[in-house]
C-alpha angles and dihedrals in degrees: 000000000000088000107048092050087051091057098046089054089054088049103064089037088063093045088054097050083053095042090059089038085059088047097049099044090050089052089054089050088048094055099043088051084054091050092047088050092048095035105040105007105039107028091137097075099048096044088053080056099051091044093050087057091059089042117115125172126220109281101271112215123200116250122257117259105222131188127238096270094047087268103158109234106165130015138169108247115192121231135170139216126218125230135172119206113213102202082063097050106146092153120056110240088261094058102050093041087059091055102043097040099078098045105039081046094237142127111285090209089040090052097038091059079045092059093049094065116132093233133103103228117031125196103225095177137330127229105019111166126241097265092065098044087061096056090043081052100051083056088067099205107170092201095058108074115184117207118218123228149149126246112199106237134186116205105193096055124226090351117128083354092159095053097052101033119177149301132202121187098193094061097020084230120143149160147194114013085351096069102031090048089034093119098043087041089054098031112123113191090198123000125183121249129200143156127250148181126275079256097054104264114146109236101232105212138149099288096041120117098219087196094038090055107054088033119104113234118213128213116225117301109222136200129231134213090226116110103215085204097054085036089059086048100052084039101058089039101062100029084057079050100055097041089052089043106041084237124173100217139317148170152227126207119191112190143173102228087198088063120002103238116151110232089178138011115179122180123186122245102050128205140171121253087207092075091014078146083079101046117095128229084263105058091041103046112094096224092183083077106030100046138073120208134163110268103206130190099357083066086074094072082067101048087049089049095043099048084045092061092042091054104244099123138006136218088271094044113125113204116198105249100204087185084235139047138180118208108177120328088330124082112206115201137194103268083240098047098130090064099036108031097170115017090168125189109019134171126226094264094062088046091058096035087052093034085231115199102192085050088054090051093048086055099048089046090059086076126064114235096269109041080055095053094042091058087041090058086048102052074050105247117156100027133065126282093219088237103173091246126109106237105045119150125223083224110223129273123162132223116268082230084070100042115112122192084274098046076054104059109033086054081073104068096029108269096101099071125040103218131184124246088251102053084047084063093045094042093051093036088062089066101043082053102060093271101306120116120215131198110266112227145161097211125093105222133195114241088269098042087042086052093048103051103017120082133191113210117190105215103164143006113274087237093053089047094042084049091061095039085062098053091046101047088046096052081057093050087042096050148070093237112142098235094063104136122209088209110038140033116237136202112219159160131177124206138199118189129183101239102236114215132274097262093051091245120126122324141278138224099257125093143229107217121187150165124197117182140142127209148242087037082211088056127012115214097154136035119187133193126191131189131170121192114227103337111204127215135031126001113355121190134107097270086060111035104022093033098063087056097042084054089050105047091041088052097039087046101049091052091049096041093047089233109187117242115255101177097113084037130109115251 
């Protein structure tokens, strides 16, 4: 019985030896019939893979940004690096470093250690021009390669420096016009391809386009709406401003409200995006589009046009102006209360003129929550304007659900919302443009590409924006204020803001002062907003800080743009 089972046991042992014998000799056969089909029988896709590996395409440069006036801003210069590969070595160290130092300008016993390294492939120097790869070329020295690349340059310096940002080719990384025109700036209509060696040297055949293949392509150049001229201009005043002032930053927008297009566009801190590796965050960052601030009494321009259109007041209404107000448990005063206590009934001139904040608060109350944030949205705070720049904040504005009597009032005279420079620009421009609002933006666009990213929003009646356009203008002409023009009338409000602290909780002691204005009130050809982050020394308000720049930069613009006088016009 011990036996048979024994042999039983043997039995199936050897059946199962078989059995993976059988397995194993089927999986052989499998494999050499793969091999026969890829070797013999399907020998056209691998040689299309192998051909795709030695495949290279013709060296695609990035297109030129110009400004408006054909003014080149940012172009694609070619450099080289020089290598030495060692595997191909026909000259000792010494001799070739003889030959290369004097025209790379570089130590002869530096570059011949250089030339000893153990390694296959040595790095002799980076981005040499291509003056000096065409003497290293005539030289015709098998074992020194040159790599061809393009190095991102801006010929006019720091200027415009946020609107064009930055591009780096090594890290793909960009900002400003760089990364929202990133596809039109690196869009090739036909490039050249062609095979070459595991070293880099292009496999002339048939079908090979000997001048194709050794000839840059370059992406879409690309305009801008930016004037270089009226750019220089924004740029030396404020800089002159902050200097005089301690400030911490500040900026200058120059716009065309019929448009929308941006003639200038200056952000403090500069930097230049030639060595934009040695700026910090905070030079690069456009904070006029990343970050939210009260806007104070230019937003008041907003709560009279808003009431106007809702029917609340008209150009003649007179508000009492009790120099003081209590709304809540806060009391909210003129900001110069202590000289003019009362100043009782006043017209809409006077409370643009004084800059009165309980004025302000009487005429926002005069609309209900929601008729003001309706007319808010509409003037586009707390969204996006759609400018054609990476970075943009949607600013902050709460739901009427969540007003309560204070939010209210202090929206009145801007200290409800916390808005972005450039909403600031789109919300005013609405009104210097008969009421419609057009997206702001530094790109110059063909008619389909125009109806395609810019919107008109009507926001109010041309009668109800002109109307405003006449108040303001007059409380210039009235008043003492220091952008008053001989030649032209100008629509304009200054703003002062306390800056509240990083966290968001609480304030500080530093100030926001601004001016935001377009000219000639008759016909507005150029709107420009001015803010300067915590001025030092002296009076600060807006009258005194944002004002003086604003003055420049009118006087300089109109001079530049050719703006016709309006003085003697009707507004």
């Amino acid at each position: 019985m011990k036996r048979t089972e024994k042999t039983n046991k043997n039995k199936i042992f050897t059946d199962r030896i078989m059995l993976l014998q059988y397995i194993f000799v089927a999986l052989v056969g499998i494999f050499i019939l793969y091999l026969f089909c890829v070797q013999v029988l399907d020998t056209r896709h691998f040689r299309i893979k192998a051909k795709k590996q030695r495949r290279a395409y013709s060296f695609v440069m990035r297109g030129n940004i110009y400004d408006r006036n054909g003014i080149k801003l940012a172009t694609d210069t070619v450099y080289y690096d020089i290598f030495a590969r060692k595997a191909d070595f026909v000259h000792t160290p010494e001799e070739l470093a003889k030959l290369l130092a004097p025209i790379l300008k570089i130590s002869q016993i530096n570059l011949t250690e250089k030339l000893k390294q153990d390694t296959p492939m040595i790095l002799i120097k980076k981005n040499v021009d291509r003056h000096v790869r065409d003497k290293i070329a005539q030289l015709n020295l098998r074992e020194i390669p040159m790599d061809k690349k393009s190095i991102r340059t801006y010929p006019q310096g720091t200027l415009a420096a946020h609107v064009l940002g930055y591009y780096n080719f090594d890290a793909d990384i960009a900002s400003g016009v760089e990364y929202s025109a990133k596809d039109k700036l690196e869009n090739v209509a036909k490039g050249a391809d062609f095979e070459i060696t595991p070293k880099g040297k292009i496999i002339y055949n048939l079908s090979t386009d000997p001048v194709a293949a050794t000839t840059s392509v370059r992406g879409n150049d690309i305009t801008l709406t930016i004037d270089a001229a009226v750019q220089h201009v924004c740029e030396k005043a404020l800089m002159h401003s902050i200097q005089k002032f301690n400030a911490f930053r500040g900026a200058v927008i120059v716009m065309n409200p019929r448009n929308g297009e941006i003639l200038a566009y200056a952000v403090y801190p500069y930097f230049d995006p030639n060595n934009f590796k040695n700026a910090s965050s905070f030079q690069t960052k456009n904070w006029t589009l990343t970050d939210v601030f009260p806007p104070g009494s230019t937003f008041k321009t907003i709560t009279v046009a808003s009431a106007m259109e809702t029917g609340k007041i008209n150009k003649y209404s007179r508000i009492n102006d009790t120099g003081k107000i209590k709304v809540g448990w806060w009391t909210i005063k003129n900001y110069d209360y202590s000289r003019h206590p009362n100043p009782g009934m006043i017209d809409l001139v006077y409370l643009f003129e004084h800059s009165s904040n309980v004025g302000s608060v009487v005429v926002a109350q005069m609309m209900n929550k929601y008729e003001y944030y309706n007319m808010l949205k509409k003037f586009g705070f707390g969204e996006r304007t759609g400018i054609d720049l990476p970075g943009e904040s949607a600013g902050l504005l709460k739901s009427p659900s969540k007003w309560d009597s204070s939010d209210h009032a202090s929206m009145g005279y801007g200290y409800g919302s916390s808005v972005t420079a450039i909403q600031m620009v789109s919300a005013v421009s609405a009104i210097a443009n008969d009421g419609v609002r057009v997206t702001p933006h530094v790109i110059k666009y063909s008619p389909e590409e125009e109806a395609i990213r810019i919107r008109r929003t009507q926001v109010m009646t041309p009668e109800h924006a002109r109307a405003v356009t006449e108040l303001l203008t007059e409380s210039i002409n009235r008043g003492k204020s220091p952008i008053k023009s001989d030649s032209y009338n100008i629509a304009a409000k200054t703003g002062t803001s306390i800056k509240p602290k990083e966290n968001g909780a609480g304030y500080t002691n530093k100030l926001y002062t601004s001016i935001v204005g377009y000219m000639p009130s008759s016909n507005p050809q150029v709107l420009i907003y001015v803010i300067v982050d915590s001025a030092q020394g002296g009076e600060i308000w807006g009258n005194t800080v944002a004002a003086p720049i604003f003055k420049e930069i009118s006087t300089q613009v109109a001079h530049i743009l050719n703006l016709q006088p309006d003085k003697n016009k009707k507004i």
